[in-house]
N, C-alpha and C positions, 0 to 999 in steps of 0.2 A: 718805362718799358725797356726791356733788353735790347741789346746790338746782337747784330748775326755773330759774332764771338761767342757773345756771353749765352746766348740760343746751342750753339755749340756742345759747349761746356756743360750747359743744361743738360742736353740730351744723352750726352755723355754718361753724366751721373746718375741720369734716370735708368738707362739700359742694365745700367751696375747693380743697381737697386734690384731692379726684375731679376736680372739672371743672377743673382746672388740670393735672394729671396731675405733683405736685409733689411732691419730697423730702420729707418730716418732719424739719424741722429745729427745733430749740428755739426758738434766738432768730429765724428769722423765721416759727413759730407766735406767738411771744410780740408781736413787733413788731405780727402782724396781730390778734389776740386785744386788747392796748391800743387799738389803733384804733379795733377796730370796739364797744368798750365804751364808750367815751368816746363814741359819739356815741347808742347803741341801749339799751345795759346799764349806765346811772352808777351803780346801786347796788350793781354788783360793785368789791370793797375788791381791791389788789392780789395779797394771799394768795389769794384768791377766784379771780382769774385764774392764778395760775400754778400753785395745781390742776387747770384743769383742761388746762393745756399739759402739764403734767407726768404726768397721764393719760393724754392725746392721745400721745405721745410710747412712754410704759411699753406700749400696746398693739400699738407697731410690734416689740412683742420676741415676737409672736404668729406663730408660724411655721408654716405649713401639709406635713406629713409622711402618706405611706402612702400616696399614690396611684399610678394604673397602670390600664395597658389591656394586654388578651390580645384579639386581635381576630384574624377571619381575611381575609387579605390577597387571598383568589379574590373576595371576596363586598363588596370595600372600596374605593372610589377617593375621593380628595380633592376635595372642589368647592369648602371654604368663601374660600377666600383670593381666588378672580377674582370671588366673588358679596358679598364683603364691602364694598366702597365703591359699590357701589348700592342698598343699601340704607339706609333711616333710622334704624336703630335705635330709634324712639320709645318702642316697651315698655321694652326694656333700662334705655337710660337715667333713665325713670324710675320702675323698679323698683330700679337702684343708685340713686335718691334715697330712696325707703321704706325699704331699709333704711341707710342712712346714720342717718335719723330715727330711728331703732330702736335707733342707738348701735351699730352693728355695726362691727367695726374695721377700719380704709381697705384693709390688704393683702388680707383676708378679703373682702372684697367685690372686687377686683379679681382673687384667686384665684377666684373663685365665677364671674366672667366668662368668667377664660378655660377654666376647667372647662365652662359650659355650654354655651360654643361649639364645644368640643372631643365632645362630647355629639353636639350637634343634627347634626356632622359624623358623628356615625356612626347617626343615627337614618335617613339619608339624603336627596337631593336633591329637594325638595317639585318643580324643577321640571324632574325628570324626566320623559319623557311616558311612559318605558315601562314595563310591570308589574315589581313588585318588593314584596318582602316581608321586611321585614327584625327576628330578635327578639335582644334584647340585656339586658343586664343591670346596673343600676349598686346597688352594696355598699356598704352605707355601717355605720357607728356607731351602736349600738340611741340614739336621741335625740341623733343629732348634727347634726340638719341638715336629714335626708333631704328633708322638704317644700320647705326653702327653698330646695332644689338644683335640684327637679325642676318648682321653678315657677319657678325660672331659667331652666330647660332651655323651660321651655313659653313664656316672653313669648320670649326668641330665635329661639324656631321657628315663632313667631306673626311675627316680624321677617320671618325668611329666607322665609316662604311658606306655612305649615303652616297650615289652615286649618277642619279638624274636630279637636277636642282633646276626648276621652272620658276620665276619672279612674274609678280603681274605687278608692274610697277607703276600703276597709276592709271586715268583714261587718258590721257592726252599724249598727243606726239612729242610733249615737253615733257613732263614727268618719265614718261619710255625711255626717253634719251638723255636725260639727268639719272637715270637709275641704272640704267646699264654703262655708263661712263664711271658712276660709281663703282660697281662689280669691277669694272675693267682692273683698276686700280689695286681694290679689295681684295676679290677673291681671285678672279681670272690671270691677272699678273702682263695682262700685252694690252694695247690700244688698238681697239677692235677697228677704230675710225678709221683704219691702216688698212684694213681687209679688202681688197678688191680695188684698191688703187693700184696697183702693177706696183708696189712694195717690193723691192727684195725680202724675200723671208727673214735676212740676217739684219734687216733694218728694223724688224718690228720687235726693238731692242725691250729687256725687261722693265716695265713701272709696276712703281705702288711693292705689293706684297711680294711680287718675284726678286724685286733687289737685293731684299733679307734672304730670299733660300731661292737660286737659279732654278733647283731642279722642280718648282712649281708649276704645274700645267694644267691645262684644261681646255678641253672640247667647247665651244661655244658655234650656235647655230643662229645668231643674231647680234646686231653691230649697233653702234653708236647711230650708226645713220641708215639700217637696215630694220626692220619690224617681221617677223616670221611671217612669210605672205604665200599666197597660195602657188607661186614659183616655188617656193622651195618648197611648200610641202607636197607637192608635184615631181620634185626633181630626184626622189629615192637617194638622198644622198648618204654617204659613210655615216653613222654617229656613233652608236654609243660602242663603248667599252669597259670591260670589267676591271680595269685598273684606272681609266682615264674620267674622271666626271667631267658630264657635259650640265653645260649652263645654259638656258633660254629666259632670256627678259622680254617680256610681251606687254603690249598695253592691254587693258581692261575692254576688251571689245571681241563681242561673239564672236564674228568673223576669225580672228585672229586666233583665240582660243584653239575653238575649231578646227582650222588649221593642224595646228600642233595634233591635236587629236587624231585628225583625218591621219598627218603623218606616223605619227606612234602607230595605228593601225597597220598601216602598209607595212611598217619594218616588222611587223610580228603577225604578219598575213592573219591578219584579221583576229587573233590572239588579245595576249594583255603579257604585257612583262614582268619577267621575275624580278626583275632589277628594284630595290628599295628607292622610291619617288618622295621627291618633298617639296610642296609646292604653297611658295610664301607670296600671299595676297595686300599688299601696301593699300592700307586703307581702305580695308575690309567694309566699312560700311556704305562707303558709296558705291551704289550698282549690285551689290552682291547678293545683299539680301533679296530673297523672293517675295515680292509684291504682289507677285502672280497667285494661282492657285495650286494645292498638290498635283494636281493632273495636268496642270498647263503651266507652269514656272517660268519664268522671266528670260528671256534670252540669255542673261549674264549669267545666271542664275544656274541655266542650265546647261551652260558650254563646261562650265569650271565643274561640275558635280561629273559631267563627261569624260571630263581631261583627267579625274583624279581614278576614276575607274577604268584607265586604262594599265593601271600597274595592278596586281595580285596586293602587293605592299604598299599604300601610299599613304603621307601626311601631310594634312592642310593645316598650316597656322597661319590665320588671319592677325595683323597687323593694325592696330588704330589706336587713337585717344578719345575716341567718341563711341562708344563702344556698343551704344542703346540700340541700333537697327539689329546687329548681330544678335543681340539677349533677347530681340522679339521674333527671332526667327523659334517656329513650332518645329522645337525639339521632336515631336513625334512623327514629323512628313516624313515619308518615305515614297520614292518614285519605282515603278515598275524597271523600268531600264534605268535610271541612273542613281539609282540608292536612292541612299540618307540626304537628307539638307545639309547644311552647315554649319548648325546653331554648334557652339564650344561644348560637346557634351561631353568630353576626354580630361577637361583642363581649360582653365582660365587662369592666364600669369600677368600680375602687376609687376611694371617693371619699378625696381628702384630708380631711384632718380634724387641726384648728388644734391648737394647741399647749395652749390652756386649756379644753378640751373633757375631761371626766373623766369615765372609762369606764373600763370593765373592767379594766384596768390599775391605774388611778388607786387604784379600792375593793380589788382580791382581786390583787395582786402583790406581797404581802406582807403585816407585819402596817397595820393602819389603824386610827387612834383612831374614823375614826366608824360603825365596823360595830362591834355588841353581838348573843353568840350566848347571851344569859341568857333564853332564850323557855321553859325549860322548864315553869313553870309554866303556860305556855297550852298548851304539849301535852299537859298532864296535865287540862285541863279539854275539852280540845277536842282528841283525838290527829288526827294527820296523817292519817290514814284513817278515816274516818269517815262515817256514810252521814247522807242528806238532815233526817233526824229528830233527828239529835242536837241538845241543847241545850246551852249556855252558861251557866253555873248563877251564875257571878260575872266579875265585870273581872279579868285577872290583871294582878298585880301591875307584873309587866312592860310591858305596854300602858297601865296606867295613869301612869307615870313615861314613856313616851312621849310619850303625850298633852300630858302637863306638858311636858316636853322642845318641842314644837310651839309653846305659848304664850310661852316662855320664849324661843326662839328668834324666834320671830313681834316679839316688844318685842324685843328689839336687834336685828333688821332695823331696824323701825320708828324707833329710835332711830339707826342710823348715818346715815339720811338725813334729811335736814330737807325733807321734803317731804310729799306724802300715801304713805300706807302703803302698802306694795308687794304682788303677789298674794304669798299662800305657802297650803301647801297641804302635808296629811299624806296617804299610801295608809298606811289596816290593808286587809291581804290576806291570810285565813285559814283560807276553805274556798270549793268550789268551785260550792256552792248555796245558788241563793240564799234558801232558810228561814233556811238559819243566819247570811247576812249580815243577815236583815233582826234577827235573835237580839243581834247582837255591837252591829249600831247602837241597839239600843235599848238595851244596857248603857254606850255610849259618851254615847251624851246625857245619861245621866243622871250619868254621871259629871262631864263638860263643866259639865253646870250647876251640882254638885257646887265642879267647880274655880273656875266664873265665881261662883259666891258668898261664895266662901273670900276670894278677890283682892275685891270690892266691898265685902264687912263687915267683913273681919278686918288682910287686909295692909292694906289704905289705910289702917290707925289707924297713928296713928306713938305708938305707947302701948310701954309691957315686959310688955305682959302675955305670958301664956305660952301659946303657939301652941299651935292643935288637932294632931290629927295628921296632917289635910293640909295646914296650912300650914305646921308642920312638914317635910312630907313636899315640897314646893316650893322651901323651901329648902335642903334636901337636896341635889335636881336641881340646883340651879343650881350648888351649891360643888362637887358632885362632876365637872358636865359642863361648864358653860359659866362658873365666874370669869375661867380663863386665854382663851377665847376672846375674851369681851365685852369685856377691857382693851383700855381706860380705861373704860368705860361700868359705874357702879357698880350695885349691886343696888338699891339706892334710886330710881335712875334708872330701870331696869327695873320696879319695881314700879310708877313713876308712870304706865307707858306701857300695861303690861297692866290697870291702874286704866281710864284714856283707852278702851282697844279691847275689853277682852274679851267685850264685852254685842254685840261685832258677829261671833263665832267660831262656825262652824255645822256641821253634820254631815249629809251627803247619799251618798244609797244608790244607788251605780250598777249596775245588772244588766238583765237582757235583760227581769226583772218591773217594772222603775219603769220602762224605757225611755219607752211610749204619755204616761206622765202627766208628765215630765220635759218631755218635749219640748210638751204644752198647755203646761206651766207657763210655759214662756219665749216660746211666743207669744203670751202671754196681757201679757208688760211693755213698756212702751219701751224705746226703745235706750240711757235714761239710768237708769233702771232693772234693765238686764240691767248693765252695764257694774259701777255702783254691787254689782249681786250677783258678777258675777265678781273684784271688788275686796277681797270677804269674807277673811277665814280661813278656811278651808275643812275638814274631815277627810273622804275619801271614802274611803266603805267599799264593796268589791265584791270582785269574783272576777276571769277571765277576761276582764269586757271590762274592768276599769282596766288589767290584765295584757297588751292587746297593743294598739298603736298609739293609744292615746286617751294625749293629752298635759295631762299637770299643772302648771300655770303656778306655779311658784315653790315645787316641792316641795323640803318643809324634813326634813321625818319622813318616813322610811316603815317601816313592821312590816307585816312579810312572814314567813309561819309556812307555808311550801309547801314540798314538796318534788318539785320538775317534773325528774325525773330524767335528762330528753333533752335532748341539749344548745341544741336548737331553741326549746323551748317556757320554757328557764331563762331563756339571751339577752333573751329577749321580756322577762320579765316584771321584768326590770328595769328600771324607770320611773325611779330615780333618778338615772342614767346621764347626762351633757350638760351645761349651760355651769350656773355657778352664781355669776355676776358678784357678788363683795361680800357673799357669806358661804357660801363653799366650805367654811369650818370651821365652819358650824353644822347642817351636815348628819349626819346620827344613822340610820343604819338599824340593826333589829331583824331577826334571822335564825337560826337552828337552823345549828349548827355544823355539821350534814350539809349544808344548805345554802350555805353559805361554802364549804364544802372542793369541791363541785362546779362552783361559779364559779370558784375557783381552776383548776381541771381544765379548764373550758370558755375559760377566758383563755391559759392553754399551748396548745390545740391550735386557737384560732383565729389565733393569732398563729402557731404554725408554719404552720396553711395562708395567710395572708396573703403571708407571707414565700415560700412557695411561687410565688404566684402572681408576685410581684413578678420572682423569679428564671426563670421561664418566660417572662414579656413579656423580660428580655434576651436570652434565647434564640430570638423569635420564634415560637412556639409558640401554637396556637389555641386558642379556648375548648372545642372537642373534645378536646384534649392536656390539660385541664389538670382536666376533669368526670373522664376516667379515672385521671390521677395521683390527683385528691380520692376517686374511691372504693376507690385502694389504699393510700388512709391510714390507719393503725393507729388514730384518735384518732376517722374517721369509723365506724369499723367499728358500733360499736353503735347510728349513726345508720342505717345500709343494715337492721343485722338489728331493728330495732322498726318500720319503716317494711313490714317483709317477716313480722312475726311473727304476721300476724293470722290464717292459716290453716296456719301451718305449725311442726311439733312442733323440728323441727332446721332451722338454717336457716344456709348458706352464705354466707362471704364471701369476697374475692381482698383478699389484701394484699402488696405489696413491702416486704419486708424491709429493703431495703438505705437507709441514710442515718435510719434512723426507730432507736426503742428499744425496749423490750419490755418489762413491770415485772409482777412476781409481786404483785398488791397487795390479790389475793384468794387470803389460805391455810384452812389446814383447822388447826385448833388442838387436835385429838385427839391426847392424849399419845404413841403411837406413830409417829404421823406427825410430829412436834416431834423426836422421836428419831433417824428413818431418816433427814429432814435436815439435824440435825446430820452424823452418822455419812456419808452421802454427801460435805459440805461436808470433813468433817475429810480424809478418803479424795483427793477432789480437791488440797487445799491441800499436803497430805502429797508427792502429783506432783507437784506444781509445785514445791516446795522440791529434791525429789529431781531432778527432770530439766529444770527450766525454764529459762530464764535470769533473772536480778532486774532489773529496770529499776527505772528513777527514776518517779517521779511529783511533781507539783507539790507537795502538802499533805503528801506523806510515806505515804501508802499503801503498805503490802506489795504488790509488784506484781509479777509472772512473764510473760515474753514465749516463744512458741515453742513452747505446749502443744498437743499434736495434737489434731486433730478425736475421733478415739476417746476420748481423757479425758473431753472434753466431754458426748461421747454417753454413756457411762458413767455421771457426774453424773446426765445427765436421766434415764436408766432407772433412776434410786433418788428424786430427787427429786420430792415431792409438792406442788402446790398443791391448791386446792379442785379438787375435779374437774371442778366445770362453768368454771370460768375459760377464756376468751373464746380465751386462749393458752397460757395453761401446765396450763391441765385438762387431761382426756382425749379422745381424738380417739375418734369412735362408735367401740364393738366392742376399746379398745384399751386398755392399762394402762400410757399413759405420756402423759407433757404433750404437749399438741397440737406443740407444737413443737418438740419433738425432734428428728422426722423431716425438718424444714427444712432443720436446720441446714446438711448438706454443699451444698446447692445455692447457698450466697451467695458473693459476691466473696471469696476469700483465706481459704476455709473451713480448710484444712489447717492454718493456724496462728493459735491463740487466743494472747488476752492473758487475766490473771486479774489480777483488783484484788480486794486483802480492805479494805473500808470500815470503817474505824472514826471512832468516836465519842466522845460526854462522859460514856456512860453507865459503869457498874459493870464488872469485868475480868471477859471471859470466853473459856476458851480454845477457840481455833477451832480447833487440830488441834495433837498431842501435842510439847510444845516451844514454841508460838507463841500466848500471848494478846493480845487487844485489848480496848478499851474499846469499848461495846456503843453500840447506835445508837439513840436514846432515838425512840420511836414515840408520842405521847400520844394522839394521835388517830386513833382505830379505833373501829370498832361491830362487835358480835358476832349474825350470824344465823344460831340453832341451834349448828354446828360450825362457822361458814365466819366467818373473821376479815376485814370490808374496813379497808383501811386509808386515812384521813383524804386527802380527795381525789383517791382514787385514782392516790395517787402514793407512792411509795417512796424514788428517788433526789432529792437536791435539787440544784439551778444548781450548787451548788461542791463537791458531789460528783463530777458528770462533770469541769468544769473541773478538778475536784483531782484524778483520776484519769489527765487526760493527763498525760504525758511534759512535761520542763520545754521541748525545744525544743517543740511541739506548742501546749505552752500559748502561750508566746511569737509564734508565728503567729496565733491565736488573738486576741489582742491586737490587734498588727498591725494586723490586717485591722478593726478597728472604727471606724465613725465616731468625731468627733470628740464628747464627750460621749455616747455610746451606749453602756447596757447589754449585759452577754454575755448573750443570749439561747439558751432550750434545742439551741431547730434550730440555733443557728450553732455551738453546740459540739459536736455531734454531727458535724461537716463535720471536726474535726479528729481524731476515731479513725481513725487507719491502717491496722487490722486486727480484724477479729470481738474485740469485750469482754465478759467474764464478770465483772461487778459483783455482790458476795459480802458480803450483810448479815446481823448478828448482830442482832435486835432486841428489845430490852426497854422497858417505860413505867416512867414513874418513879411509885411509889405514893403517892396523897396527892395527885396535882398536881393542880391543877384543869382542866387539860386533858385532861385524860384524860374524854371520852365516858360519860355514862352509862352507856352501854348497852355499854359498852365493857370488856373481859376487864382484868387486871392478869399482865402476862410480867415475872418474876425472873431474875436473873441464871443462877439454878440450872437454868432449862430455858426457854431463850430461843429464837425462831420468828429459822429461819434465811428469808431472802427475796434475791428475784434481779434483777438487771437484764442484760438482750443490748440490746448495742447492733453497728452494722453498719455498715461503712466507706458513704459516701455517691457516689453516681454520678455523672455528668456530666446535666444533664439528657437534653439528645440520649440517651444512655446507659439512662436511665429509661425515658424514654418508649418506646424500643423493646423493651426487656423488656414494660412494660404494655400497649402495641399485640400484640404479641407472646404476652399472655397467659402470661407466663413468669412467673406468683406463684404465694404459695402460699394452697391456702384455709383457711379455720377456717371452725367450727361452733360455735353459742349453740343453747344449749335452751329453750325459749319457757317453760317451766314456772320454770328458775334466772332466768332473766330478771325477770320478773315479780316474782317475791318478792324476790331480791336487789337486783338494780336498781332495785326501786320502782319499775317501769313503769306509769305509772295515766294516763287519759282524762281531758285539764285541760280542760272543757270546760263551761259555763254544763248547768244540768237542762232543757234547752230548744231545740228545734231552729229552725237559722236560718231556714229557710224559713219558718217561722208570721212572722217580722217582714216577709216581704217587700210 
């Protein structure tokens, strides 16, 4: 890691770069870097210098991937290119100086530029005179950015003309007040925490973006530690101005909305403002969407459709990473007094997002040394459901080697850099109320102080004596997790560091009950003082609100014991997610292997709808084309039916079949049903030897071309999953898998392929003549009868690929970028004809992967399972089957739902409204 010199020097050369608009080159970084040392920096040695050229340098290999726009073209014209050279650009430019200072890397910041230019172009023309109402959407990375994108998008649109700027930054009085601390900084340029403490005015000296350009200003009518409340919107104050933009950060609550509304009214007697309004919603999907009806809309719902109709001009861009509530909002509601909805029917923007950004990919697209699913012993003290009163009777074991894990990781931070110590910070997240967080933090302090006295009295002796059982237990941690990381940095070294800091390591309770006293507390320090406290070691403990939008500055640990079964409220609640400059490998999360295996599932089916999208914008295709392709995808299905399940017993969905897969990954494990599909499976394979033709396959698959439709439908009238299974249960009133009845309606039904899948496991014969090695399953959980299997998946990446045909595969190839993974969806484009993938599934006894809660399958009566897959269409081709309504539906039972799915209410014991 660099010294505050060589930080220096850095920044230096980074500034050069921007305002020169200069190549990255080695030697005339290094040319300039001597120079400007020799006369500013003489105590940097030359090793000293050409680290940090050689840094400078390593971060131009950061490359920005995934983005796109789907916008529609009736509702769109181009202004920014004849209005771009008259303007000054003053915010911009020195907003790309802030984060320069930040260390942000040169392409990423010039990326970010033309991103949020390319934004504020479709936010629309501030100096347009005529009404217009425009709502859009920009997608990004759970922690990759999103703030520092859309306070991009806000000082350029403050450039172009944009001159009331409203933020709803979150529900919570944390979020509120981490987002408008943010602005301060960002765009506003003063500390608002200043306002209304008897401040000298000439004290509330310039931060953040006003240091780069003094003459930086802004109107704000809400503080660090103030929420727009009905005092002021009561109090007819000064606001706005035709040269001055004013800035409003609010939290996500009618009330407050409201507010603002009520006041906008008054200052335009009852009117609507000419002024161009743009009002950026942070985490659009929670609360926003309408739940309600068109005639009766959701409180939230309908404060923000109010506040946006108070301007002649205004634009809403919703802000998320989970972006499925927004794409089910009906594009066609329209309300008498307050418009439109807010479905994205303008524009939908994916944001790029750099190359050393690690997300969901990075953690759960395969296996990863720093996810640990060893949490059982806290389930056993504290199970996953659990009501308000439960107690936490001891530390488990697990969380306590976390904690260690935190400290230990905390000293070699602290140790790579020769500077002062850097934030880091642990989440434990383990129950969703907050009695039992405040239960768990008082078992963690006392632990903490436990560990800080072990490290003060015992490891600082450099003696042989013979270690207690936590210091023992410490160094344990360290040999088992972090020797190979910390090389060269020896454990000696480490213990002198956690000697040095541990007396400064704290533990604080975030929840909607500490909020009021949380927040006196910090206006109660200085600004050297808060600073000094946010520089701590941190552990925070909480629920739901560390879980969505409140950002952890240098999380190192997190233990996470949830299981948020939908894939909206999962996304979220992963905090660990985002950049992790200079110790990406000391990063450790703790998680319940049901939980892993569902991030898994959630990183497959966001990447095939991304990849969707992507392919839609080449087809030109609107964000109305692309909300109904998302809700006839197999992946969102059980986002539509939980979103739909709250009054209804059976509940309805449309899915297109075609180009997507189908996986049996919920069977029924009752010995005659294990039997029948056998017996169905052997019956099929038997045709297909008899009458099929044999093709090739990549891996060597038994594989049959040319089996008719009738086979097939045969199979599924024997073939058994769980009954309530989403697709392969039973359809109401009927004794065969939902989709059976499908099948003849898809592209090239008359002729199946059949692939028999084998595997590593034990021989077993799949029909009389023909055995295979079985396909080894370890993780599954058993509820009652119904077997799920480990992140509701069945087939794996080289399964399909190993299933095509060797020319198939070879196109398949082909068509890949250069260094690019085969991806599900992209292989999926290469089946040429309806596939019947044909699995034998046994676990292997004894492994340790194999699920608690999980059954043991023998070779002697092994769970036969399935996968359909479906040639893929043109999009044009899609889209007008879905415009068309030419899908098929399925049916979920709210009752299997519930218990199987784990569908449960992630939600603080405490309604948002009391914080308003």
């Amino acid at each position: 890691m660099l010294t505050e010199n060589q930080l220096s020097l850095k920044r230096t050369l980074k500034q050069q770069i921007i305002d020169n608009n200069i190549r990255v080159d080695y030697v005339s970084l290094m040319d300039s870097a001597v120079a400007f040392s020799d006369i500013f920096l003489r105590m940097l040695t030359p090793h000293q210098i050409e680290n940090v050229v050689s840094e400078l340098t390593k971060e131009e290999e950061v490359v920005l991937t995934g983005g796109g726009t789907v916008y529609d073209p009736n509702t769109f014209r181009r202004w920014i290119r004849q209005r771009r050279g008259q303007i000054s650009h003053d915010r911009w430019s020195a907003y790309e100086q802030l984060l320069a200072s930040r260390d942000w890397e040169v392409n990423v910041i010039e990326d970010l530029k033309e991103q949020s230019e390319e934004v504020v172009e479709l936010l629309g023309d501030p100096q347009d005179p005529s009404d217009w109402a425009r709502r859009g959407l920009l997608l990004g990375e759970v922690q990759s950015g999103k703030t520092a994108t859309y306070i991009g998008i806000l000082n350029k649109a403050i450039d172009f003309g944009y001159r009331l700027i409203i933020v709803i930054g979150g529900h919570t009085n944390d979020l509120r007040r981490q987002t408008q601390g943010r602005l301060d900084t960002d765009l506003i340029g003063y500390d608002t925490s200043r306002i209304g403490k008897n401040v000298r005015p000439n004290a509330r000296d310039a931060i953040g973006i006003a240091k780069f350009n003094e003459s930086i200003r802004a109107n704000t009518l809400t503080t660090v530690d103030g929420d727009f409340n009905k005092a002021k919107a009561d109090a007819g104050l000064n606001w706005i101005q035709d040269t001055l933009p004013t800035v409003v950060v609010i939290k996500k609550n009618s009330r407050v909305i409201q507010n603002v509304t009520n006041y906008i009214r008054q200052q335009t007697n009852g009117g609507r403002l000419d002024l161009p309004l743009v009002l950026i919603d942070d985490e659009s999907d929670w609360g926003t969407p309408n739940t309600g009806s068109e005639t009766d809309p959701t409180q939230v719902n309908h404060a923000i459709r109010g506040l946006l109709g108070t301007s002649r001009r205004s634009s809403y861009l919703g802000i998320t990473a989970t972006p499925f509530a927004n794409i089910f909002i009906d594009h066609l509601t329209e309300h008498d007094e307050i418009g439109q909805d807010l479905f994205p029917a303008d524009y939908i923007r994916v944001m790029n997002t750099p190359s050393n950004y690690h997300g969901i990919d990075h953690y759960f697209d395969g296996p990863s040394s720093s996810v640990r699913t060893d949490v059982d012993d806290c389930m056993m003290l504290l199970p996953v459901k659990h009501k308000k009163a439960h107690r936490m009777t001891a530390l488990p074991d697990s969380l306590g080697d976390a904690i260690i894990s935190f400290y230990l990781g905390t000293a070699i931070r602290s140790r790579r850099r020769d500077s002062a110590l850097p934030s880091s910070s642990m989440l434990v997240n383990v129950s969703r109320f907050n009695d039992v967080q405040a239960n768990v933090r008082d078992l963690i302090v006392r632990f903490a102080d436990e560990v800080h006295d072990c490290i003060v009295s015992e490891l600082a002796r450099e003696s042989g004596t013979r270690l207690s059982p936590l210091g023992q237990r410490i160094v344990d941690v360290w040999s088992d997790s972090f020797v190979e990381a910390a090389a060269p940095i020896a454990f000696s070294s480490v213990l002198s560091e956690l000697v040095s800091i541990s007396h400064r390591f704290r533990v604080e309770l975030v929840n909607s009950a500490t909020a009021i006293s949380r927040a006196k507390h910090r206006r109660m320090l200085t600004r050297e003082q808060k600073a000094d406290e946010d520089s701590r070691p941190t552990i925070f403990v909480g629920g739901d609100v560390l879980a969505r939008g409140l950002t952890l500055e240098g999380l190192l640990v997190s233990y996470f014991v949830r299981e948020p079964r939908t894939m909206d409220t999962l996304m979220q609640m992963g905090r660990w997610f985002g950049y992790r400059p200079g110790y990406a490998d000391l990063v450790r999360i703790w998680m319940p292997n049901s939980t892993r295996a569902d991030f898994e599932w959630s990183a497959e089916t966001s990447a095939e709808l991304r990849e969707l999208l992507v392919e839609m914008r080449a087809k030109e295709l609107t964000p109305r084309d692309f909300g109904l392709r998302v809700r006839a995808h197999p992946g969102t299905f059980g986002i539509v039916a939980a979103n739909k399940l709250q009054s209804a017993e059976l509940v309805a969905g449309d899915v297109l079949l075609e180009g997507n897969k189908f996986e049996s990954y919920y069977l029924d494990v009752s010995s005659d049903v294990r039997r029948a599909n056998r017996e169905a499976a052997a019956e099929l394979l038997g045709q297909a030897i008899d009458v099929g033709q044999t093709r090739d396959t990549f891996t060597g698959y038994h594989a049959w071309s040319g089996i008719g439709l009738e086979e097939i439908e045969k199979f599924f009238a024997k073939f058994r999953a769980d009954s309530h299974d989403p697709f392969f249960g039973y359809a109401p009133g009927r004794e065969y898998p939902q989709i059976a009845d499908k099948l003849g309606g898809v592209v090239g039904a008359e002729a199946w392929d059949v692939v028999l899948i084998h595997g590593d496991g034990d021989s077993v014969e799949a029909t009389p003549g023909l055995s295979i090695g079985s396909s080894i399953r370890n993780s599954m959980t058993l509820h009652g009868t119904t077997i799920e299997l480990g992140n509701r998946r069945l087939a794996t990446g080289s399964n399909l690929v190993g299933a095509l045909t060797n020319e198939d595969r070879d196109k398949l190839y082909a068509s890949l970028p250069v260094g690019a993974k085969v991806g599900e969806a992209r292989a999926l484009r290469y089946f040429a004809r309806p596939t019947l993938l044909i699995y034998f599934i046994t676990t292997t006894p004894g492994d340790g992967a194999v699920a608690s809660s999980g059954p043991t399958i023998s070779k002697d009566d092994p769970l036969v399972s399935v996968v359909l897959t479906f040639p893929a269409l043109e999009p044009e081709a899609a889209q007008v089957r879905v415009k068309a309504r030419k899908l098929q539906k399925f049916w979920v039972n709210r009752v299997w739902w519930d218990s199987v799915r784990g569908y449960v209410d992630d939600g603080d014991d405490i309604d948002v409204e009391e914080l308003a």
